[in-house]
C-alpha positions as MATLAB code, in Angstrom:
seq = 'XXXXXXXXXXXXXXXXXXXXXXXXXXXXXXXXXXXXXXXXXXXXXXXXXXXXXXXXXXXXXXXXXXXXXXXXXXXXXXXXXXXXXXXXXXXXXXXXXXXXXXXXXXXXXXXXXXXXXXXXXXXXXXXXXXXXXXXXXXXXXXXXXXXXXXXXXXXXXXXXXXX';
ca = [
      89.277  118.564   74.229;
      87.463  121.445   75.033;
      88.359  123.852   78.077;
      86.257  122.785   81.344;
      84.396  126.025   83.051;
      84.512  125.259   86.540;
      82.337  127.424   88.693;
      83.303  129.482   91.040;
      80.238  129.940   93.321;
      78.517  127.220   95.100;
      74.602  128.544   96.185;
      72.884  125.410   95.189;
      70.376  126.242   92.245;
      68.558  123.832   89.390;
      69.925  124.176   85.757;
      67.896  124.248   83.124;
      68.177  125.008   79.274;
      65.039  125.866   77.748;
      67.012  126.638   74.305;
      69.421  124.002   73.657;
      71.033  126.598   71.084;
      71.380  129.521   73.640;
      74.604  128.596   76.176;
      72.510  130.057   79.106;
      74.807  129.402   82.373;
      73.214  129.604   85.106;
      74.505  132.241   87.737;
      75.535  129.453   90.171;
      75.612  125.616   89.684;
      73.680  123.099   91.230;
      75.377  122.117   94.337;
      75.288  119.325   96.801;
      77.014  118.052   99.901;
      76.936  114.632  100.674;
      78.671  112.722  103.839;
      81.719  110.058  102.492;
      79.221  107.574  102.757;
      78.343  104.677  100.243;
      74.257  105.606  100.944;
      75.648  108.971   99.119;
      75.988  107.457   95.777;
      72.661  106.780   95.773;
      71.337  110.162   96.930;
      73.750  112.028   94.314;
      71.718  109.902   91.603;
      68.844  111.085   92.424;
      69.839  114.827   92.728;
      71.156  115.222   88.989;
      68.280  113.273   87.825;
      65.897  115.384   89.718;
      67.897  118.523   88.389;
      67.612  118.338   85.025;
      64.988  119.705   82.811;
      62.188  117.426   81.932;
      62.839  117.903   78.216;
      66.266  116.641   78.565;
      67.005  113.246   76.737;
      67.311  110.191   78.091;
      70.380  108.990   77.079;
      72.114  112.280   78.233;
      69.948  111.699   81.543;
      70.980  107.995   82.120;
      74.759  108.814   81.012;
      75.008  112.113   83.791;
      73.232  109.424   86.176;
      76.314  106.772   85.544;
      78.938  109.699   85.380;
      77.320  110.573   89.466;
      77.587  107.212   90.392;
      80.820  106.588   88.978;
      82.656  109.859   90.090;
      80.895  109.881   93.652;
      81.391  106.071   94.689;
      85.349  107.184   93.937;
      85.284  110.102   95.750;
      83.904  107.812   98.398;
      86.217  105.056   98.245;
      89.400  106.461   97.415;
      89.112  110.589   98.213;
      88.695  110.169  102.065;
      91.318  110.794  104.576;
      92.695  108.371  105.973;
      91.508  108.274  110.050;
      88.604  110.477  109.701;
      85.177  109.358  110.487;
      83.651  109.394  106.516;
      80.184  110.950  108.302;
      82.571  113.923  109.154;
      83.941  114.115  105.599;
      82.269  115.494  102.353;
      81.948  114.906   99.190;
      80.344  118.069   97.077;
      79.193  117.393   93.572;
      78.163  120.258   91.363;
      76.029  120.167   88.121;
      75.841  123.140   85.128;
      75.362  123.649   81.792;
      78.102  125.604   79.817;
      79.997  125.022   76.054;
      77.322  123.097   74.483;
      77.497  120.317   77.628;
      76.429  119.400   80.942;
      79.485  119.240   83.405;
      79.574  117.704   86.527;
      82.650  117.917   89.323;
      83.056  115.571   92.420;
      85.309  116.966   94.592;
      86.662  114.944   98.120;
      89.173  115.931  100.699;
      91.840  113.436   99.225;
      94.948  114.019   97.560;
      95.511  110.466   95.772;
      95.053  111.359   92.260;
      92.936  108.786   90.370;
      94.095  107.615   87.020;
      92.905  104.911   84.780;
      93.875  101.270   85.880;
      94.596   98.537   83.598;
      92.347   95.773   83.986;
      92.368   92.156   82.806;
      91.382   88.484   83.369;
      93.237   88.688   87.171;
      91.640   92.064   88.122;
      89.469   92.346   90.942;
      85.479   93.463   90.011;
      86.178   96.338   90.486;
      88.579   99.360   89.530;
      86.655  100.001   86.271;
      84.744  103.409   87.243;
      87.383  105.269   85.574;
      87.146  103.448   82.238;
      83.378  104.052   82.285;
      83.849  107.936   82.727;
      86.633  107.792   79.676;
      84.312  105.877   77.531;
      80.745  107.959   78.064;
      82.078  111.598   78.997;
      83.477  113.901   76.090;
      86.496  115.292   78.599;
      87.169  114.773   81.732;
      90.364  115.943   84.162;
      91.109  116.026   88.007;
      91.865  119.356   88.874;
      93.268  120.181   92.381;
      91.983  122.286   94.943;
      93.729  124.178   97.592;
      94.522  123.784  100.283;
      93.423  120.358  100.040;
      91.764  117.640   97.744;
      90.481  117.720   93.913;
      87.782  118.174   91.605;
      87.057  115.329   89.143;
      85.033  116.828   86.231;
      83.466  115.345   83.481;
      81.696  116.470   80.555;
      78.714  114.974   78.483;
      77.513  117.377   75.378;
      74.234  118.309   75.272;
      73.669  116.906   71.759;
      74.355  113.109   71.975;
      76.271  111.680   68.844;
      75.744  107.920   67.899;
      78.051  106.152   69.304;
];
């Protein structure tokens, strides 16, 4: 499993990779704040799709797209704290390029740490977000932050192996 670069600045910028063979990391990530809202899921979507390059390819596209979803509706759900109003509370996701793969970290104000749940014919629907990230990223790992909170982050490589 290879180590995860997390960054360590947070202007908001676009990455791009205009030599898939050059490991160009961008200065700062791309960055984004989002209330603890469900309409956020949504709006994260659309900001890694609109942030990476045009050349990128579409199955790395749509699986970044399900990792957002995935890691942001959690953050949502499960990384708020408990009586706070979730329009006060944030969710940041960040997006960059390093190690031969895009990375992506949600990061929440909670301090549950989520794990993968076993699931079977008397689960609920849901619960299964976790599983999805496992299958489709390369690595993935909740890191904490201080004073409060974590970072989920999850890595997809840039070249996509059959599966």
């Amino acid at each position: 499993m290879p180590v995860i670069p997390f960054p360590s600045q947070s202007t908001p910028t676009s990455p791009s990779l205009a030599d898939p063979r050059v490991h160009a990391v961008p200065a700062v990530p791309a960055r984004w704040t989002f209330p603890a809202t469900a309409a956020s899921v949504r709006r994260a979507r659309w900001a890694v799709a609109g942030a990476l390059p045009v050349d990128c390819a579409p199955q790395l596209a749509d699986d970044l797209v399900l990792l957002t979803s995935e890691l942001v509706t959690n953050a949502v759900r499960h990384g708020t704290l408990l009586g706070g109003d979730p329009e006060d509370q944030r969710v940041e996701l960040f997006l960059w390029p390093a190690d031969g793969h895009y990375w992506l970290a949600v990061s929440d104000p909670g301090d549950g740490r989520p794990a993968i749940r076993a699931s079977g014919p008397d689960t609920a629907c849901g619960g299964r977000g976790l599983v999805l990230v496992d299958a489709v990223s390369a690595a993935w790992a909740v890191v904490p932050r201080h004073p409060c909170g974590k970072s989920v982050v999850a890595g997809m490589p840039l070249r996509q192996v059959a599966k």
